[in-house]
N, C-alpha and C positions, 0 to 999 in steps of 0.2 A: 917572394922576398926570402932573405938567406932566414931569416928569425924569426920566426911566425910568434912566439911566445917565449915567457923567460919564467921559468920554473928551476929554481935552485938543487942540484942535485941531493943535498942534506932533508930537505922535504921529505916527510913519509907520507909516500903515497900509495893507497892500497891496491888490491886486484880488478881487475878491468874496469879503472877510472878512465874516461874520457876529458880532453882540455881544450877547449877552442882553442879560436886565434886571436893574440896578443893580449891575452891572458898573464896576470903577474901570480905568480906563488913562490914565496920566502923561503926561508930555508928553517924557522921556527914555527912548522906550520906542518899538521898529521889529517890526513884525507882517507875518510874509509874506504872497503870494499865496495864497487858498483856506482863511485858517484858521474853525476853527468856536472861539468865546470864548463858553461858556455863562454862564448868570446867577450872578450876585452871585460874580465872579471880580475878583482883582484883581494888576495886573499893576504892577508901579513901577516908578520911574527906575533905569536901568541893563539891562533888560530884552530881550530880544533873540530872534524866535520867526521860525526859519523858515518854509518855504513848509509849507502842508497842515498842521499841524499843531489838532489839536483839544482842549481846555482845558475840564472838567467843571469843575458848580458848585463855590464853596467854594475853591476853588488861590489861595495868596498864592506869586506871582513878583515875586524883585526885593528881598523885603524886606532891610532890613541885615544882616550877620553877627550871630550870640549869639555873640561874640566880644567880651569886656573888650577885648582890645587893639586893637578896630577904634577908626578915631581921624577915622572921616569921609571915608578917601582915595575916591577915587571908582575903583571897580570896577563889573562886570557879571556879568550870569548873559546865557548862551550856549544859544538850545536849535536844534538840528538842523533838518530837515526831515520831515514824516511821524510826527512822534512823540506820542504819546498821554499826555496827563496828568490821572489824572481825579481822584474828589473829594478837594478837601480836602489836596491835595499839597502841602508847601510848598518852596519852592527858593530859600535864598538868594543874594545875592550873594556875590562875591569878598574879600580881605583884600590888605593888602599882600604877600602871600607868593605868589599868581599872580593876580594881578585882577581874575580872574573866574572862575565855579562854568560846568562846560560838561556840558549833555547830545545826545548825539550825535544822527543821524538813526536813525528807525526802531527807536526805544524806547519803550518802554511802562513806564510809572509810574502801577501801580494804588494804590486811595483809600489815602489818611492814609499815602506816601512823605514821608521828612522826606529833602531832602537841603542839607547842610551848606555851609559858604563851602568855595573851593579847591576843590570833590569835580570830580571828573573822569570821567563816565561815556562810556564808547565807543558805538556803533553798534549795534543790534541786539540791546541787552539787554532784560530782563523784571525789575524788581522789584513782587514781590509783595504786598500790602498790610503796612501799615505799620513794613514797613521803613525803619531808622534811618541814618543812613548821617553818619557825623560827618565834622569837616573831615579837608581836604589826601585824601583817600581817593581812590583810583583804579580805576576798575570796569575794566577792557577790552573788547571786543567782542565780543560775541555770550553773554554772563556770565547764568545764569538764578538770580533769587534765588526762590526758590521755596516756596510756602507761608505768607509774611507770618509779621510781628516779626523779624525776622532785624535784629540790633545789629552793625554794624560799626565798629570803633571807630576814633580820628582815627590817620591816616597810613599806613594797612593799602594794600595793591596785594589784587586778584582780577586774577588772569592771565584770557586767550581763551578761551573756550567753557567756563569750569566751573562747576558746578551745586552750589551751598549751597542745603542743605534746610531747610525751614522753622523758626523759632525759637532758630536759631544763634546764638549771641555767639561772632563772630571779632575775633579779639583777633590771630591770626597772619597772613602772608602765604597766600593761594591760589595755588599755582603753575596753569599754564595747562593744560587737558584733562581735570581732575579732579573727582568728587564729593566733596564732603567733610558729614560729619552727623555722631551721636552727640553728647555734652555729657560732657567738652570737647570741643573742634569734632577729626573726625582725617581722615585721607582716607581713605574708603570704596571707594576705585575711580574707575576711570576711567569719565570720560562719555561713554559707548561710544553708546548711544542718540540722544544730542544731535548727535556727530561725524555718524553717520550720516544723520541730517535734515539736516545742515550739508552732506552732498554726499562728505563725505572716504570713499575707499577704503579697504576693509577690510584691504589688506596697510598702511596707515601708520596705524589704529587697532591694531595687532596691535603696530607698532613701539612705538607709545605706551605700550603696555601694558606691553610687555617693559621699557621704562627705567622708567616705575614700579613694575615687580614688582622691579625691583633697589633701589632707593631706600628703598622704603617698605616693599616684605612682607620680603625675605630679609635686609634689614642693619637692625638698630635703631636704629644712628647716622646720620644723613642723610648727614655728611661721607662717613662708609665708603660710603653709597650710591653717591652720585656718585662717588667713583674709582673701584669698579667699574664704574661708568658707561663712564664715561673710558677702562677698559683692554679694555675686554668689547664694547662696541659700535663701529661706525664711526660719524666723524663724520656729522650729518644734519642738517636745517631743524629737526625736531623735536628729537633729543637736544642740539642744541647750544643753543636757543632754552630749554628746557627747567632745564639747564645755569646757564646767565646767569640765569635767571630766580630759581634759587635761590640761587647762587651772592650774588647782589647784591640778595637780602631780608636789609636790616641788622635789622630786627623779627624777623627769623626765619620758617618757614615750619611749617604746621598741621604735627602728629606724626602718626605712619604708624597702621599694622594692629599692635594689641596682641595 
């Protein structure tokens, strides 16, 4: 065919990027050094892909909000460096409420990821196949969604290193360090396995566990958790990060061990 693909000249595209075929890339759209853009992908205006990053057939980057109240302003989507997004992914842009949809370095976005205007994903995560991820949502770093269909619904936070199992509708906040599974979604435990791969020392997953096992297994009431928290442990990185993190989920945060 005379036109294998239609890549805008105005496009910045960096040093030895690779583009399948019939592939669309915009003309308001910056592509790092070394990325691989496989066939019939299509990247639009507003679009923004660091260095090394690789893009399977099928990914729409860029498109508008499904948002009614998007009104044309001009936003972006943000993605990292190193990060993998394969088929069928779609990522849209930003809204007026943060101006752009950002996915961090060194994440993985397996096939039919939908993620939403405003979402915010950290560094280091794994979402699973087709995982839902609505707007204004906040993943943090190192967050494994695990299993595929996992719904997360608009304005939810997932704290650092915790691990939702396959097929979850989270509907509450995920404090940081934690499993959470069953239907409805509860915490199951701490991500003791993950912490571990992650490098962390067995005396501050032990610490982890102990402010969990106050919170969630021995008080029913979260509030009762955390002051015992409060009067029972010394301050720490962990229990006080821990802390805030609940403390300041106005959505509230998943229910414990029934």
């Amino acid at each position: 065919m005379e036109k294998m693909n239609s890549i805008h000249p105005n496009a910045k595209i960096g040093k030895e990027v690779s583009v399948g075929y019939f592939s669309v890339i915009e003309e308001d759209v910056v592509i790092g050094d070394g990325c691989e853009i496989g066939h019939n992908v299509t990247i639009l205006n507003g679009s923004r892909l660091g260095d090394n990053c690789k893009v399977f057939p099928g990914a729409v980057i860029g498109a508008i909000p499904q948002d009614l109240k998007f009104d044309g302003e001009y936003t972006t989507v943000e993605i990292g460096n190193n990060t993998i997004i394969r088929e069928c992914v779609t990522i849209n842009r930003g809204t007026s409420d943060r101006s752009k949809t950002v996915v961090g370095n060194n994440t993985l976005l397996m096939a039919y990821v939908h993620i939403a205007h405003d979402v915010i994903i950290g560094d280091y995560c794994i979402l699973a196949n087709q995982a839902s991820i609505a707007g204004h949502v906040v993943i943090d770093d190192f967050v494994i969604i695990e299993g595929g269909s996992v719904a997360i619904q608009q304005f939810i936070h997932v704290g650092r290193h915790a691990f939702v199992t396959g097929a979850s509708k989270v509907r509450k906040n995920i404090p940081p360090y934690v499993k959470v599974g069953r239907d409805p979604l509860a915490y199951v435990g701490v991500n003791s396995v993950g912490l571990k791969r992650r490098g962390f020392e067995g005396q501050d997953i032990r610490a982890i566990e102990d402010i969990y096992r106050l919170i969630f297994v021995q008080n029913a009431n979260v509030g009762k958790g955390i002051e015992q928290v409060k009067d029972s442990l010394a301050p720490s990185e962990y229990r006080d990060e821990i802390i805030s993190f609940i403390m300041n989920s106005d959505k509230g945060v998943v229910k414990g061990l029934v």
